[in-house]
Wavefront OBJ file of the C-alpha trace (Angstrom):
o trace
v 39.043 -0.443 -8.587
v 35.986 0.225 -6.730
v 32.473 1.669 -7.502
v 30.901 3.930 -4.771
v 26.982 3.760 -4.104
v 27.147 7.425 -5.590
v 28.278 6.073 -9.075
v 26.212 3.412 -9.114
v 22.922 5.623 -8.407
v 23.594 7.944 -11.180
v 23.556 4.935 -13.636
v 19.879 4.671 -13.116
v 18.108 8.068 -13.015
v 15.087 6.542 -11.679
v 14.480 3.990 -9.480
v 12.320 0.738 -9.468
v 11.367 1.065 -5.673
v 9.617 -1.306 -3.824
v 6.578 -2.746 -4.187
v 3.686 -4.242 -2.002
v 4.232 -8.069 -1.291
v 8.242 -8.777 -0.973
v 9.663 -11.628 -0.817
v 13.421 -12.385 0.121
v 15.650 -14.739 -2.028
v 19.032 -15.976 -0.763
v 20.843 -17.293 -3.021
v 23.613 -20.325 -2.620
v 24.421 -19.559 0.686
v 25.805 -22.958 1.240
v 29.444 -24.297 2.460
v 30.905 -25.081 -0.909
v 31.058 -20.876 -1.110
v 32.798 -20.902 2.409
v 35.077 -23.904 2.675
v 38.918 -23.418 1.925
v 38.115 -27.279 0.883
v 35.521 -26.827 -1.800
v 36.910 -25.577 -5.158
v 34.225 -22.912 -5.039
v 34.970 -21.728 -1.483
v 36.077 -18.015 -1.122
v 33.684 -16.667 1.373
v 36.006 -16.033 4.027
v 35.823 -12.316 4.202
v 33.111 -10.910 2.140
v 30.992 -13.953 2.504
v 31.028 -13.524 6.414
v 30.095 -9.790 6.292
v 27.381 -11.038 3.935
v 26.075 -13.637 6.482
v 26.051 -10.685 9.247
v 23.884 -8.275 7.063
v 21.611 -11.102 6.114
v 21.108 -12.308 9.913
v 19.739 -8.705 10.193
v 17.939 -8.795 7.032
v 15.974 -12.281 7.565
v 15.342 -11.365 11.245
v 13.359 -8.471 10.340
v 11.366 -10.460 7.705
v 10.225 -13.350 9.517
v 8.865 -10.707 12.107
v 6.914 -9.115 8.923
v 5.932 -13.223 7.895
v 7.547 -12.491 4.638
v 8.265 -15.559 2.550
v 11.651 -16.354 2.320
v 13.196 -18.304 -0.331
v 16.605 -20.249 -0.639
v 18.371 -21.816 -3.318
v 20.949 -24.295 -3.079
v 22.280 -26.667 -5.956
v 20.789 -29.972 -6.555
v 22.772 -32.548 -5.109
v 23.154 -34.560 -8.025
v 26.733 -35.251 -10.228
v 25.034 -34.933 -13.691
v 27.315 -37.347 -16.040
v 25.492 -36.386 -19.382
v 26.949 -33.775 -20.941
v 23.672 -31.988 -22.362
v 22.423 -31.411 -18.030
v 25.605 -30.917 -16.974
v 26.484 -27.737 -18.999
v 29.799 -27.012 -21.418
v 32.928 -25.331 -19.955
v 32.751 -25.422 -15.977
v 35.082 -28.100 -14.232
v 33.717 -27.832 -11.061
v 30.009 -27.515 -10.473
v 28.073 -27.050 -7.051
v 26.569 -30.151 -7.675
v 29.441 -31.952 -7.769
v 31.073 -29.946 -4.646
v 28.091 -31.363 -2.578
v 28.355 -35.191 -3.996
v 32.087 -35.604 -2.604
v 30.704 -33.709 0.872
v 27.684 -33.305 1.469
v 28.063 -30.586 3.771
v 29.563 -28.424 0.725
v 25.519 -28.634 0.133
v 24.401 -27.221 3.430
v 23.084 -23.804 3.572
v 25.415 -22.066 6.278
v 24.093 -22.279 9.892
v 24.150 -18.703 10.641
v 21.422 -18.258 7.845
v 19.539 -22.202 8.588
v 16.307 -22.068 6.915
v 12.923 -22.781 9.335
v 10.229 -24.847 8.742
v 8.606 -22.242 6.832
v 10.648 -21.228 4.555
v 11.041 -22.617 1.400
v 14.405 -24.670 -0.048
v 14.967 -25.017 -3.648
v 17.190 -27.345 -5.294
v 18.281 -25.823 -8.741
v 20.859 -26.926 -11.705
v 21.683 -23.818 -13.147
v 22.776 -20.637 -12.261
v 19.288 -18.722 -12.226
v 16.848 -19.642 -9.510
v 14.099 -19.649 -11.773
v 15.619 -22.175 -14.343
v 13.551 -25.567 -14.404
v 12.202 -24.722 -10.240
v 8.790 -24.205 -9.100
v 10.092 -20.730 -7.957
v 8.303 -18.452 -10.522
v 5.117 -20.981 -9.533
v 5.197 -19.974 -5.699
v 5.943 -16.180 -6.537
v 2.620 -16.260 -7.878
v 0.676 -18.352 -5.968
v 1.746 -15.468 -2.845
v 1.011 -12.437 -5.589
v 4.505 -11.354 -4.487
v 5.779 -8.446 -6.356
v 9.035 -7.385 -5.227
v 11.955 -9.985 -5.107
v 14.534 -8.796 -2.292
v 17.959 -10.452 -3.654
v 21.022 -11.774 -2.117
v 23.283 -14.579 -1.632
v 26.530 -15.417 -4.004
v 27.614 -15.069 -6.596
v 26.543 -11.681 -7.910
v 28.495 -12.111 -11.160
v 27.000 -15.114 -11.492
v 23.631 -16.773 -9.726
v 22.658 -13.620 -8.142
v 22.985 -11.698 -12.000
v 21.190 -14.348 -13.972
v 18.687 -14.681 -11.488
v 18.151 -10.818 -11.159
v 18.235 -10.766 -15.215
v 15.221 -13.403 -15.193
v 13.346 -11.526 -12.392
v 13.209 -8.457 -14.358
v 11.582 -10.272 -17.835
v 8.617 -11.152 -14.721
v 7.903 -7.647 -13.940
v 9.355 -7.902 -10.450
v 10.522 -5.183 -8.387
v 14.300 -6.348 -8.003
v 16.001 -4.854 -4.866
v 19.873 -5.436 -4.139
v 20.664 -5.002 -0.540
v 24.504 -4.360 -1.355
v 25.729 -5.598 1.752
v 23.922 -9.108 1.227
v 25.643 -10.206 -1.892
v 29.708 -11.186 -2.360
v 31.415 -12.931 -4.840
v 35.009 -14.331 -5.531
v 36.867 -11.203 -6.765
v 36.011 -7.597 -5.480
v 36.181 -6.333 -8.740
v 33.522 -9.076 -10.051
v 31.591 -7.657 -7.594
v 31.874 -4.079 -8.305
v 31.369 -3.990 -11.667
v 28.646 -6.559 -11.592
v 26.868 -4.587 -9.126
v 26.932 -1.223 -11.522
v 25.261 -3.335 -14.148
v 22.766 -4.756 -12.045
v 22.178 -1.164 -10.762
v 21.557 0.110 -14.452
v 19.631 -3.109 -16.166
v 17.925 -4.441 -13.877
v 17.709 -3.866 -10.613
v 17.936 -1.197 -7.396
v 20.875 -2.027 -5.607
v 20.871 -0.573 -2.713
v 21.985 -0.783 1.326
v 20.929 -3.260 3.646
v 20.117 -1.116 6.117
v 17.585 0.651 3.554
v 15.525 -2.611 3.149
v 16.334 -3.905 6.783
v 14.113 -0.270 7.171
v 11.366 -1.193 4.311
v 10.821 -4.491 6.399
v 10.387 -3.078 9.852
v 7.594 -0.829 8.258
v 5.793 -3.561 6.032
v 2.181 -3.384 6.663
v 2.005 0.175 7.552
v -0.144 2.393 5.182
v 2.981 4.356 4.326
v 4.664 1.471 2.377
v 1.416 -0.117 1.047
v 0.731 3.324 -0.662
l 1 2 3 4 5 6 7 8 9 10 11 12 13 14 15 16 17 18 19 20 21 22 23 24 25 26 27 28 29 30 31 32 33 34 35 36 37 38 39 40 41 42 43 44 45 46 47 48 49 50 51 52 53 54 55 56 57 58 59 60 61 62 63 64 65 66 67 68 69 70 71 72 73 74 75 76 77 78 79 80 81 82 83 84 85 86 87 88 89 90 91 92 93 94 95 96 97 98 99 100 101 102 103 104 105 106 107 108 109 110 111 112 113 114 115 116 117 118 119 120 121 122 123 124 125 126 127 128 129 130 131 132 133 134 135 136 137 138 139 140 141 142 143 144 145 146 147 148 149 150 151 152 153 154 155 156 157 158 159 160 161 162 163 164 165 166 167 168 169 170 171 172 173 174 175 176 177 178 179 180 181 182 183 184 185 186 187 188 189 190 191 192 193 194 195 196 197 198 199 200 201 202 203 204 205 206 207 208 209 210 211 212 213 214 215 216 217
């Protein structure tokens, strides 16, 4: 089962659209999501084509000095119960304790000096991090989302976004997770709650005309 763009654009009549200020959030891309080692790694298709839209992506923002943001989980094996959550037997926390480089954000997306890296312990980026703080401190108003895994980080994060007012945008191409179908369908509810989801090449465009009097209104 598969849901076309088409479907997923008729969910939401209207769209949120862009905004003024964007920032771009990726999301987890670390090797725990790629290794055939790491109990959480299934990245080796989808994840790849992921990393090759967001090369794109990123490329075109740091020309436009747009803040970008990663995410990666806190390297820390949490042994009380209450911080470590119920029902998950693997964590990414614990991943990156037995190898560190299951913590390591993927080469092909290595942050620079200025972006900024965010250790978090849950599955939304804005959950006990200073992310909401810096959002604010650079008036940023749109929140361009990707990384892995959309049913999961990428949903809860998007979910939290929206109760700040942000414009949300999806680049489709940008976000993967374990099972296609995962994916799909949580792509159609992002689509409908919460966010725009939307191609990469549509924001890749956005970002090459940031600046210009025809995106700042």
């Amino acid at each position: 089962m598969t849901l076309d763009s088409g479907k997923r654009g008729r969910l939401r009549e209207k769209k949120m659209g862009f905004g003024v200020r964007p920032a771009v959030l990726v999301v987890d891309m670390t090797y725990a999501y790629f290794d055939s080692d790491s109990p959480l790694g299934y990245g080796a298709d989808s994840g790849w084509k992921a990393v090759e839209h967001l090369q794109t992506l990123l490329a075109e923002a740091r020309k436009k000095d747009v803040p970008i943001i990663y995410t990666k989980s806190a390297p820390l094996k949490m042994k009380k119960q209450e911080l470590k959550g119920l029902g998950r037997k693997h964590t990414h926390s614990e991943a990156s304790v037995e190898n560190s480089r299951m913590g390591t954000i993927v080469d092909e997306l290595a942050p620079t000096e200025d972006d900024l890296v965010i250790d978090k312990f849950r599955a939304s980026a804005f959950f006990g991090t200073p992310l909401i703080s810096y959002l604010i401190f650079h008036r940023i108003d749109t929140l361009i989302l990707t990384g892995t895994s959309t049913s999961g980080c990428v949903r809860t994060t998007a979910a939290e976004a929206s109760s700040y007012n942000y414009h949300i945008i999806i680049p489709q191409e940008c976000v993967f997770d374990r099972e296609p179908l995962w994916h799909e369908v949580t792509l159609a509810v992002l689509g409908q709650k919460y966010a725009d989801v939307v191609p990469s090449q549509e924001v890749v465009s956005y970002l090459q005309k940031f600046g210009e009097s025809s995106v700042l209104g």
